[in-house]
N, C-alpha and C positions, 0 to 999 in steps of 0.2 A: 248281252252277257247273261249267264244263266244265273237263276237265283240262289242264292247260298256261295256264289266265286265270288271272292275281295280280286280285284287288279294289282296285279304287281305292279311294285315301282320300280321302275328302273333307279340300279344302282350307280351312284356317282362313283367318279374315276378316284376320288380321296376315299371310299370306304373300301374299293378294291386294291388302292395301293396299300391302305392297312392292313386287308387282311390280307395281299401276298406279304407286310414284310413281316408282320406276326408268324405267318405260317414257313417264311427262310428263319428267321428268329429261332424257333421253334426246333427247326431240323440240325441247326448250327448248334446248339446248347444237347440234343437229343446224340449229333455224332461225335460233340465235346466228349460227353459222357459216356461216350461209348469208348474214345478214344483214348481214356486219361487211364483208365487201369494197365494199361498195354505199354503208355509212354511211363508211366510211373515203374514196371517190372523193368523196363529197360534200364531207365534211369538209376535203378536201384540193382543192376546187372553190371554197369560199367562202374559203381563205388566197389563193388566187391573185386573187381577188376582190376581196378587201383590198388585195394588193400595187398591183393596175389602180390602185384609190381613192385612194391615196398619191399617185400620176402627176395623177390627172385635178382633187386638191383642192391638188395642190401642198403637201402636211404638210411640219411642222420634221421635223429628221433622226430626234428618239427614237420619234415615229410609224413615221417607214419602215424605220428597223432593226426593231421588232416586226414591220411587216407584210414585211420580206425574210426575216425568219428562218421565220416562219410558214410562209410560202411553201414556203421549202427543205424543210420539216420535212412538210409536204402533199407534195410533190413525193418524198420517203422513203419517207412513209406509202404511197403510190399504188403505187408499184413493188414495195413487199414486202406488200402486199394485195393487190393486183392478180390476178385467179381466171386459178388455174392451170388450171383445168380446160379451159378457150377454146381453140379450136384455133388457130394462127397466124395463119389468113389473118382469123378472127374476131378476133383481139387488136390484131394490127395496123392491119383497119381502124377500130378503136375508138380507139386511141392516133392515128392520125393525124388523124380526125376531130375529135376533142379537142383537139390540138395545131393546127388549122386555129381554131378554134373560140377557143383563149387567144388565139393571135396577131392575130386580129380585134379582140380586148375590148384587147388594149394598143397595138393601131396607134391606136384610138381615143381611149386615156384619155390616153396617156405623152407627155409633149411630144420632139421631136427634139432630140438634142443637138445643141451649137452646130458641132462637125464636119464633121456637114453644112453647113454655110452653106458650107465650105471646098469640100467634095466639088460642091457646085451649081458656085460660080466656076470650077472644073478643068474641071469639065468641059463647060461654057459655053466656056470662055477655047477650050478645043479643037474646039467647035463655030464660031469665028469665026476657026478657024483659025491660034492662036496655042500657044506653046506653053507647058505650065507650068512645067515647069522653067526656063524663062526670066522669068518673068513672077511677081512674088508679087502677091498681089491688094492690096496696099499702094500698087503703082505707079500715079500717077496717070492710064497709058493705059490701065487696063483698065477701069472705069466705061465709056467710050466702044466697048468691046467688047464687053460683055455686053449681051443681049438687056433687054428691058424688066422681065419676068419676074423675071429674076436679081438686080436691081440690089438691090432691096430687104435681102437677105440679108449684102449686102457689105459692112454695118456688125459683121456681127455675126463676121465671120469672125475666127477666135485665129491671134497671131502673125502680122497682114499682112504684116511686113518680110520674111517665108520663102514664097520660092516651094516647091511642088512637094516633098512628100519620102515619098509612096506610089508603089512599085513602077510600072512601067506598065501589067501587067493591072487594077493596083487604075482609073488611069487612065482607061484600056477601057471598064472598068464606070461611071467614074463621067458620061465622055462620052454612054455609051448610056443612060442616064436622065436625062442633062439634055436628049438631044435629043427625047425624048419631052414632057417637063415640067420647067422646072428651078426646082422647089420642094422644100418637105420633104417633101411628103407622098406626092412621086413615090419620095422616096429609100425610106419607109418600105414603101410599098406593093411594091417592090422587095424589100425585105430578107423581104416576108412569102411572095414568091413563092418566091425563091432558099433561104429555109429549109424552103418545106416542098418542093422537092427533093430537100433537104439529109437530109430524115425518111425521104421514099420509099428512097434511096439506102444509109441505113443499116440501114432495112427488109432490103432484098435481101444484105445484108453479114451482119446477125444469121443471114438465114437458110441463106445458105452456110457460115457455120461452127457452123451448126446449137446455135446460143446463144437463150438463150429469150428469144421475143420481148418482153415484157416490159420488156428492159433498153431498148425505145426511149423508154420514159418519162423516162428520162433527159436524155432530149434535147426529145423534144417538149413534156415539160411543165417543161424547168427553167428558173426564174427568169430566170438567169443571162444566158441566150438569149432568151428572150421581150422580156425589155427591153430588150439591149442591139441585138437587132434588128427585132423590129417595132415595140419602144418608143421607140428612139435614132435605129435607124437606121443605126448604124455598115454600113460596107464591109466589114466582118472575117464578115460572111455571105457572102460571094465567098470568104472565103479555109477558111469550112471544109466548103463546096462542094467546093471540089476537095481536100480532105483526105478527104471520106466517098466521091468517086469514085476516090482511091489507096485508099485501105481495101478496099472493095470487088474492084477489080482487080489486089491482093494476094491477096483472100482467093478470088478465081476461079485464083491462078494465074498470072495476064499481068500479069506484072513489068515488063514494059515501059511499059503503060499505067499500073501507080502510080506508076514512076519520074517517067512525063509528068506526072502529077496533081502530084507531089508540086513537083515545079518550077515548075509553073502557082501552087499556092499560095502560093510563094516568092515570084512576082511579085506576091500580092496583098501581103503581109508577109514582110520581107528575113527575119527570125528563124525561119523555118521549112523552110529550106533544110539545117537542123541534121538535121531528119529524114530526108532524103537518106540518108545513111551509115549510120541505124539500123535501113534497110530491104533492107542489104546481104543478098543471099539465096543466097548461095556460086554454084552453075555458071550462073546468071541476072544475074552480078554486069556483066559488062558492058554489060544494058541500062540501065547507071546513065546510059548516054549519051543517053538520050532526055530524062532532066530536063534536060539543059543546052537542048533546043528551045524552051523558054517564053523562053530567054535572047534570042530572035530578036525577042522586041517591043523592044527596046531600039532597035534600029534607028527604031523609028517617032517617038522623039524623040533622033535623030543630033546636030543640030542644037545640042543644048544639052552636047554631051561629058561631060566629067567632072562638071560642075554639077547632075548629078541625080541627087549626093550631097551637095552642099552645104549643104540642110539638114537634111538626117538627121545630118551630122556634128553640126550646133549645136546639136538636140535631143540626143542624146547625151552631149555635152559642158557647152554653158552652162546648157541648161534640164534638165538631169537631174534629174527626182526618179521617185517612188515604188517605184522598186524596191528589196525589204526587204535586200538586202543592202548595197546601196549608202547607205543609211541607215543601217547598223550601223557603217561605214567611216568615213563624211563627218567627226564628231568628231575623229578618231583623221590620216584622209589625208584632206584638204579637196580637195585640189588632184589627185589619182591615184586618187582611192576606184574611180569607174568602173574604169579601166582594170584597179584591182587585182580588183575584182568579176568583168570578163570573163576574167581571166586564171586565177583560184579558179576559171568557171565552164567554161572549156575542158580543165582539168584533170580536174576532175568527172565532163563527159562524155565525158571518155577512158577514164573508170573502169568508167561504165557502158556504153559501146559495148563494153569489153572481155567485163564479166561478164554483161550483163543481154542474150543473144542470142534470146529469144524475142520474136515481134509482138506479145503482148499485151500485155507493160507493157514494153517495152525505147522506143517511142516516146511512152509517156507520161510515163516517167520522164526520159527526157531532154527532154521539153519543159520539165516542172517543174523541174529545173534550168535552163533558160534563163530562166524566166520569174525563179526566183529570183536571179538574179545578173546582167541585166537591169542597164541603169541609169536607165532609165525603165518603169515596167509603171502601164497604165491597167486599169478591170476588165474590159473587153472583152478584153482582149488572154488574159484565162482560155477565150475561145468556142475556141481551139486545143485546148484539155485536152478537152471536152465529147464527142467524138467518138472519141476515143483513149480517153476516161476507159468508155462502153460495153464495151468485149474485156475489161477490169481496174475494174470497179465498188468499188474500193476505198472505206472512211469516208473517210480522209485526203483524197482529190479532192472529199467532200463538204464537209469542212471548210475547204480551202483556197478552192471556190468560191464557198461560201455568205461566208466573209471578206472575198474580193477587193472583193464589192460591200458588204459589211455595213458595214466600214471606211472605205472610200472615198464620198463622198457622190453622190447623184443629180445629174443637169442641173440642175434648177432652185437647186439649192444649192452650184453647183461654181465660183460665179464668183469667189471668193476661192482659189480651188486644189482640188486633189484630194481636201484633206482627211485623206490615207492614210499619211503619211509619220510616220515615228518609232515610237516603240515600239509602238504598237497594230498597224499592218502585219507588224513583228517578231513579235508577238505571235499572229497569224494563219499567220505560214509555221512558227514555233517547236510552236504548235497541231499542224498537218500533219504536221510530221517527228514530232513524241509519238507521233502514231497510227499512222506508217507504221512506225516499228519497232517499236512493238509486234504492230504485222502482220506482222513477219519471224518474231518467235515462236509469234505464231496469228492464221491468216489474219482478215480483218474485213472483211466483204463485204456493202454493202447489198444484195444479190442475189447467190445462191450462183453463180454462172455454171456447175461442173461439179461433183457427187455422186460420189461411187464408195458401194459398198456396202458396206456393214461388213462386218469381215474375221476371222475364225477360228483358220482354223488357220497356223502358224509353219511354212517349210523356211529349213534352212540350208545355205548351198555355201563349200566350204573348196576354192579353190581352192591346189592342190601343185605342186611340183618337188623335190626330193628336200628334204625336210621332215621326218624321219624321228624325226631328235630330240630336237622340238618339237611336232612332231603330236600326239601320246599326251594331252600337257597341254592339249593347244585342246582338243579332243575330250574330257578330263572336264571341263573348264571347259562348255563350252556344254551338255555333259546334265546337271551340278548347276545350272547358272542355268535352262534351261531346260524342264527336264523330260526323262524318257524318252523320252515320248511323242514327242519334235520329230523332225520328218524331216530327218536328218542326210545330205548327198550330199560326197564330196570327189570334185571334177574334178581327177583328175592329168591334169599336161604331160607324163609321160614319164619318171618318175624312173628311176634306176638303184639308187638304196639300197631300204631297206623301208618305204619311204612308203606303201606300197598293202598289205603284211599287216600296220601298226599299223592304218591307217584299217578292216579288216576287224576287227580283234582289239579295235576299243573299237565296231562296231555302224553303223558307216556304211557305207552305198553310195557301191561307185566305178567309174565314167566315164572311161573315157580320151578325152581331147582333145588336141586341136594346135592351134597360131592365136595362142600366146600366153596369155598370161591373161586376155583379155576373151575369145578362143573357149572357152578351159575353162569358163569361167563361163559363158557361153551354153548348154557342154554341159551344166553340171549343173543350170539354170534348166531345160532341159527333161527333167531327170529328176524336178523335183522335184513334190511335191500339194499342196503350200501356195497358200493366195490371198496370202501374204505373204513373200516372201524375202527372208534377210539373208546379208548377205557378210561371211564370217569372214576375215580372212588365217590362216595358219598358224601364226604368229607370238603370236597376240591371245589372247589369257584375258580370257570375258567373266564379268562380275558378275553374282549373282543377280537376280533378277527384273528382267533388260533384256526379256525375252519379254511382259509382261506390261506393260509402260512403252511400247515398240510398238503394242501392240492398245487402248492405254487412248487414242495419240497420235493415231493412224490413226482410228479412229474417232468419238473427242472432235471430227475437224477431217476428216468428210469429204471436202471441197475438196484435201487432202492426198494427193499418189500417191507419199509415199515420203519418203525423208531420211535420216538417219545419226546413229547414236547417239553416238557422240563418244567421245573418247581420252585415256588419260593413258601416258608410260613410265613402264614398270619400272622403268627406271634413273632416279635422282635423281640432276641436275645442273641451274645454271641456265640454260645452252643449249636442253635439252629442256622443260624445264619454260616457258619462252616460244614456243617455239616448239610446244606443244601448243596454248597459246593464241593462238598467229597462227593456228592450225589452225582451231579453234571460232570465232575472229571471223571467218576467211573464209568458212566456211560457215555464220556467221548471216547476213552480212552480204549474203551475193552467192547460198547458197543451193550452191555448188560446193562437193561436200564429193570429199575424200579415200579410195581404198579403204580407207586403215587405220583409217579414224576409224567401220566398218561400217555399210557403205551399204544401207537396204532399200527394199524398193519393189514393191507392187501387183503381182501377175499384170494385174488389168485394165488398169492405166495400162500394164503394159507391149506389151500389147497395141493400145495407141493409139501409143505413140511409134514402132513399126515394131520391136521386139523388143528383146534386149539387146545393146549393140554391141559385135560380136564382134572389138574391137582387140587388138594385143598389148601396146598401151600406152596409156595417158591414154583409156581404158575406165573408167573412176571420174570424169574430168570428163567423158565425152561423157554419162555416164550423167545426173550429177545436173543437164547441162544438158538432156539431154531429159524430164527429169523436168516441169522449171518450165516446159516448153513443153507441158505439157496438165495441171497443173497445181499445186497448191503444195508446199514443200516444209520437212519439223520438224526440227529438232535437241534432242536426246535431252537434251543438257548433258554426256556421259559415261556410261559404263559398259563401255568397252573400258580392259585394259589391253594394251600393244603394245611388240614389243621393241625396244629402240633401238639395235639390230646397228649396224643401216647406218650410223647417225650418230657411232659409238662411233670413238675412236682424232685422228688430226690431220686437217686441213683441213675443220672441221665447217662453215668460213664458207663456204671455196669448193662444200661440197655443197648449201649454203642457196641459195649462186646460182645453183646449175646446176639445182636444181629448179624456183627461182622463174621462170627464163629459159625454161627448158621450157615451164613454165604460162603466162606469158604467152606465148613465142611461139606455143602452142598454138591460144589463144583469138586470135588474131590472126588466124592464118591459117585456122581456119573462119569468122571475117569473112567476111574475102578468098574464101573460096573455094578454099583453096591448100593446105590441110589431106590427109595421108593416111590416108584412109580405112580401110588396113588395119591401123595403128599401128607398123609395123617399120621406118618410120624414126624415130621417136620412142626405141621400143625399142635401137636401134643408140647411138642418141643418149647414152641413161639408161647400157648395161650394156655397149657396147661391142660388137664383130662375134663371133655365135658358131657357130663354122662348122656346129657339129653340129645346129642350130636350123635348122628348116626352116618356109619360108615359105609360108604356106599362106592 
């Protein structure tokens, strides 16, 4: 044997039967995997299949709840198997394909609902020149003005005594398919074209906010939409047409044109005009002026004045039903339930216009409060949510949507009523809200929309000002919770005591800044090497192993770019002790947390939000709102404690007000648009003028 060759040993027959069964093992799990996205499209091919067969054999309702839920549950399965590996423009034309593909098999099996008979006569009655708002198809002259074609339909039309009570784009629309054909099946054939616009449109939307295409399955293969538009045939495909063309020309940037979009779909359906104000986008806020130009078809039925709300008044009033909250009322306020429900439901959306400023769920969730407090809701009137529910793929919008129709019966079984009202509808939005807070604690997403990558290592920034004190005790506080190891920075403002030789003399780096306390923290975020940083006040003594509660949180919930560990005072009293907890429910509830309640948050997200904003005040809410505007955000429960200086001594009510007035008018005026940017008015506001503070 040469020197330097070791002899091979030969291998035993038990190390090779290992590793052939390892390596069949191997290939068995490797063509699992290859095979399961393929058998899952099928599988979720023959539910939608079933739902057609519901339509075309006309089943009792315990049939078609199986085959809607099915559906729903195919329509899940498809999007969260759906192969990642497909490049966009390959994924997309397969979903849209597919989505062409369902909408065929239900224009075919689903009968029309009877709505349309209404949408033919409108739009007939405007073909011979009359107008609807004047005319209900009850009136004995309009037989004599509909074409031959139409007449048919006119027995079956709901509520003849009411003329007119759709928008006049819905009008537009319903004119320009009767002049073509004024049957169903023109209406349907319509609804199949206008939605798969509706698909292409969302297409280009996913791909400029660079979200995985995938999430069009949402739209193209759900239930919800298949039936209520190539099945039924409703108009509400006009109205989230021009909701997927505001989407889009939001997410390009020309705010002008979703403004216009969003108006146009206001004239398909009055209740979407809600979205308007949640699409407020600060120095672009006054091309809010261009939604008001859809307000211009109004003119083309002058003629009829005020009366083309006459019956939208009486549907909201005498015939109100299925909206769940207006059912929970009626018992209790027979005679005011509605108006108490819109009154609950404008409240609401004032809560969330205020808190909820990001595009991706700030317009869904305000829908879903409209819808719920409503004092009529049909299940069509869910195709709103469908396209706004794509940016925010929550469970809760699966649950709510798979409800709306589960609960409420098909056409062919609607002729006794909706079917939806009382507790079972209760029971479907009650559903929804279960799952949405629990998705404030941790996110739940049938499709993760954004990842960040697991995260390591911890820095901490103690932002100073003469802190001298109290520093020493933050500072062994955070290296007993958090190890030696942690990358310690204080950004001092400029103290004048020994704030900067204790912060030396217990092992941390220090930064001088100016700007405030959001530019000190700016500076010491770019001192630090963490993929992870947490904001200490000076003040704060953290508990052991919050460093390890962080990284367990952050990672458990990558969709997550940050959030705040939460607070309790030193001092015990029961002003502090409530209001620690107004503290934690407003940053469970809305996500806006507090610098003292230690805010942390991703290098990478910080990096997508445009850095850390360098305010000298209400720098903790600009933070954790741009947090939730690229992605979610945890709360810890606690592990800070924090000194209650500021609130110690008289007038603890009037400093409650003066912060809560801050904070909203905060959040109001980055609405608006009216907000300053470098936070020294704010600052002036909080501490009063200080000459020696220089504005920077």
């Amino acid at each position: 044997m040469e020197r330097g060759m070791v002899k091979r040993q030969p291998e035993s027959a038990t190390t090779v039967q290992t590793t052939g069964n390892t390596e069949r093992n191997g290939l068995r799990v490797v063509v699992l995997k290859g095979l399961l996205p393929g058998l899952t499209l099928l599988v979720a091919g023959f539910c939608f299949l079933g739902l057609a067969c519901c339509g075309w054999f006309g089943v009792r309702r315990g049939v078609y709840a199986l085959g809607w839920i099915a559906a729903f549950i195919g329509m899940a399965l498809a999007v969260r198997q759906f192969p990642v590996v497909w490049s966009r423009r390959r994924a997309t034309t397969g979903i849209v394909a597919a989505g062409l593909l369902l909408r065929l098999l239900f224009l075919w099996s689903w009968p029309a609902d009877s709505d349309v008979n209404r949408y033919i006569v409108e739009g007939a009655l405007q073909e011979a020149g009359a107008n609807p708002y004047q005319l209900a198809p009850g009136d004995p002259a309009v037989a004599a003005l509909l074409p031959e074609a139409a007449r048919p339909v006119l027995a079956g039309v709901n509520h003849k005594e009411l003329s007119a009570a759709y928008p006049p784009l819905a009008q537009l629309y319903c004119r320009l398919i009767a002049s073509f054909s004024p049957r169903p099946r023109a209406f349907k054939i319509a609804a199949v074209l206008a939605d798969m616009a509706t698909c292409l449109v969302l297409a280009g939307t996913l791909a400029r906010l660079r979200l995985p295409a995938r999430l069009l399955v949402l739209y193209a293969a759900n239930p919800l939409v298949l039936v209520m538009t190539a099945g039924e045939g409703h108009l509400d495909v006009a109205l989230t047409l021009c909701l997927a063309l505001a989407l889009h020309a939001f997410a390009g940037q020309r705010a002008g044109r979703g403004f216009f979009w969003l108006g146009a779909a206001a004239m398909v359906k009055y209740q979407v005009v809600v979205l308007v104000a949640f699409f407020l986008c600060g120095r672009k806020n006054h091309k809010i002026l261009l939604a008001l130009a859809p307000l211009l078809l109004f003119g083309l039925y002058a003629a009829a004045g005020w009366r083309v709300f006459d019956s939208l008044r009486t549907f909201a009033g005498s015939i109100a039903h299925g909206g769940s909250l207006v059912a929970a009322l009626l018992p209790f306020f027979p005679q005011t339930a509605p108006f108490l429900s819109m009154g609950l439901g404008a409240f609401l959306l004032a809560v969330v216009w205020l808190t909820f400023q990001d595009t991706r769920r700030s317009g869904l969730v305000a829908m879903t409060v409209v819808l719920a407090c409503l004092p009529m809701v049909y299940p069509w009137y869910g195709l709103t949510l469908v396209p706004l529910w794509l940016l925010y793929p929550g469970w809760a919008w699966w649950w709510l949507l798979t409800g709306l129709g589960l609960v409420t019966t098909p056409t062919w079984l609607r002729g006794a009523g909706l079917g939806g009202e009382g507790w079972l509808l209760a029971m479907v939005w009650l559903g929804a809200g279960f799952i949405a807070a629990f998705g404030w604690r941790r996110s739940v997403f049938l499709v993760p929309v954004r990842c960040f990558v697991p995260v390591r290592r911890l820095s901490v920034v103690v932002p100073t000002r003469n802190e001298a004190g109290g520093l020493g005790r933050c500072l062994e506080a955070v290296t007993g919770a958090l190890g030696a190891a942690v990358d310690v920075v204080v950004a001092d403002g400029g103290s004048t005591d020994a704030t900067v030789a204790v912060a030396l003399e217990h092992g941390a780096r220090v930064v001088a800044a100016t700007g405030g306390r959001g530019g000190q923290i700016t500076a010491g975020v770019a001192a630090c090497a963490g993929d992870v940083v947490l904001v200490v006040h000076a003040d704060a003594l953290c508990r052991p192993g919050v460093g390890d509660r962080i990284f367990q949180a952050l990672n458990a919930c990558p969709e997550a770019a940050g959030g705040a560990v939460g607070m309790d005072f030193q001092q015990t009293s029961p002003g502090l002790w409530i209001l620690a907890r107004l503290n934690a429910l407003r940053a469970w509830t809305t996500g806006i947390s507090f610098g003292d309640q230690g805010q942390f948050f991703r290098r990478e997200a910080l990096a997508l939000m445009g850095g850390f904003p360098a305010m000298a005040l209400m720098e903790d809410v600009e933070l954790a709102l741009r947090l939730r505007a690229v992605g979610e955000t945890v709360l810890l429960g606690g592990g800070l404690t924090v000194s209650g200086r500021r609130w110690i001594g008289t007038g603890f009510g009037g400093k409650v007000a003066g912060v809560l007035r801050l904070f909203i008018g905060y959040l109001a005026e980055r609405r608006l648009g009216l907000s300053d940017p470098t936070g020294w008015r704010y600052y002036r506001l909080y501490y009063g003028p200080l000459p020696h503070q220089t504005e920077e």
